[in-house]
C-alpha positions as CSV (number, residue, x, y, z in Angstrom):
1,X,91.8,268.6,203.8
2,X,93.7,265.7,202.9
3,X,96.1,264.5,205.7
4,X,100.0,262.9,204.1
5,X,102.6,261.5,205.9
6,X,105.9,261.8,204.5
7,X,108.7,259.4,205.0
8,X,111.9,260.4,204.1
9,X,115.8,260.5,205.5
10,X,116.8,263.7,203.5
11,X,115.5,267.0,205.2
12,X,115.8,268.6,202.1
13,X,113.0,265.9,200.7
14,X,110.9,266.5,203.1
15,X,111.0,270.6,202.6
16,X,110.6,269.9,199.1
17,X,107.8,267.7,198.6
18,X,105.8,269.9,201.7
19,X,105.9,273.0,200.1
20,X,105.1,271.1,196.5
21,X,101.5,269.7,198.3
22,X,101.1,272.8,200.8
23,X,99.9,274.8,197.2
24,X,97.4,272.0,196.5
25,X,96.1,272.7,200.2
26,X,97.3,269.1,202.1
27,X,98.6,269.0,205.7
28,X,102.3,267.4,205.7
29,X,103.5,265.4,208.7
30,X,106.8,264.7,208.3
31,X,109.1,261.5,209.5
32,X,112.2,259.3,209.4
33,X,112.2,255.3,208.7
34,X,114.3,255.7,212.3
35,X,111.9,258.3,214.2
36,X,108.9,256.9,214.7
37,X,107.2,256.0,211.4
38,X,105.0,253.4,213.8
39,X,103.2,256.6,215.6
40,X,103.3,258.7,213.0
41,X,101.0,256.6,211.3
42,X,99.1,255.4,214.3
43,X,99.0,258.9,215.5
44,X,98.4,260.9,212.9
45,X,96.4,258.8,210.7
46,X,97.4,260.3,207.3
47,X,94.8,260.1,204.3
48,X,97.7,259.2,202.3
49,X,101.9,257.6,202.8
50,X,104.5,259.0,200.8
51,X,107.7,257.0,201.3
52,X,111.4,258.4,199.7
53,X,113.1,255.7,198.7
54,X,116.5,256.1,198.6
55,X,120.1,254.5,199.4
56,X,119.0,253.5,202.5
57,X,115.9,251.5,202.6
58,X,113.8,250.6,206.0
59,X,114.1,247.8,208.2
60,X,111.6,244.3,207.7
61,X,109.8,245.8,210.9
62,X,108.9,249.1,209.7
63,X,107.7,247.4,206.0
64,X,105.5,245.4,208.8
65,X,104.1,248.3,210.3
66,X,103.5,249.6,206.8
67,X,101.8,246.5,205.8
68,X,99.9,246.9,208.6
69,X,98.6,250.4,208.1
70,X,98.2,249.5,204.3
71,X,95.5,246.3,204.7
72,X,94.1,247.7,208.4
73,X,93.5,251.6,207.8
74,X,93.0,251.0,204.1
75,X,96.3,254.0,203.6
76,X,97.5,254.1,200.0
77,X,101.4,254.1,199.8
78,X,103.5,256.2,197.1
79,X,106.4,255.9,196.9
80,X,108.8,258.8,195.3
81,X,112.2,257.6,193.9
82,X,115.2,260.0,193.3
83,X,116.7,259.8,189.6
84,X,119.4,261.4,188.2
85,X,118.7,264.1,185.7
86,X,120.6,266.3,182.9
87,X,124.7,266.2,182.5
88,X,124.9,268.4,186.2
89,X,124.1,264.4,188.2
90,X,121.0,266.5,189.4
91,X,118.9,264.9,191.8
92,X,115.1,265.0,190.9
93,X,112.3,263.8,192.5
């Protein structure tokens, strides 16, 4: 089973994109940029980061720990961008 860590600020992300991979059979963890993105990756040692990014955008040492994770664990990084969509100013993933 493929292991993803999801990085996001909105809870409503998180729920989203979870229940989008659960069907595909992939175990969500699910963070912050402010709540521990430095354990979660140390700790849970995902297969695979997803990162939201949004209107607000991480602080230099939390790109370092990404970095980090990136060149030491060999851990791809996504990253999923919010867009507007339609006439209705939709948000879409």
């Amino acid at each position: 089973m493929v292991r993803v860590l999801i990085v996001a600020q909105d809870s409503k992300t998180k729920s989203e994109l979870r229940m989008g991979l659960a069907r595909y059979d992939v175990a969500c963890s699910l963070t912050s940029y402010n709540n521990g993105v430095r354990d979660a990756i140390a700790d849970g040692r995902p297969d695979i980061l997803l990162l939201e990014m949004g209107e607000q955008l991480p602080d230099t040492g939390i790109w370092e720990s990404i970095r980090r994770a990136k060149r030491g664990k060999n851990l791809p990084v996504e990253t999923v961008v919010r867009v507007r969509t339609g006439d209705r100013n939709e948000n879409a993933i």
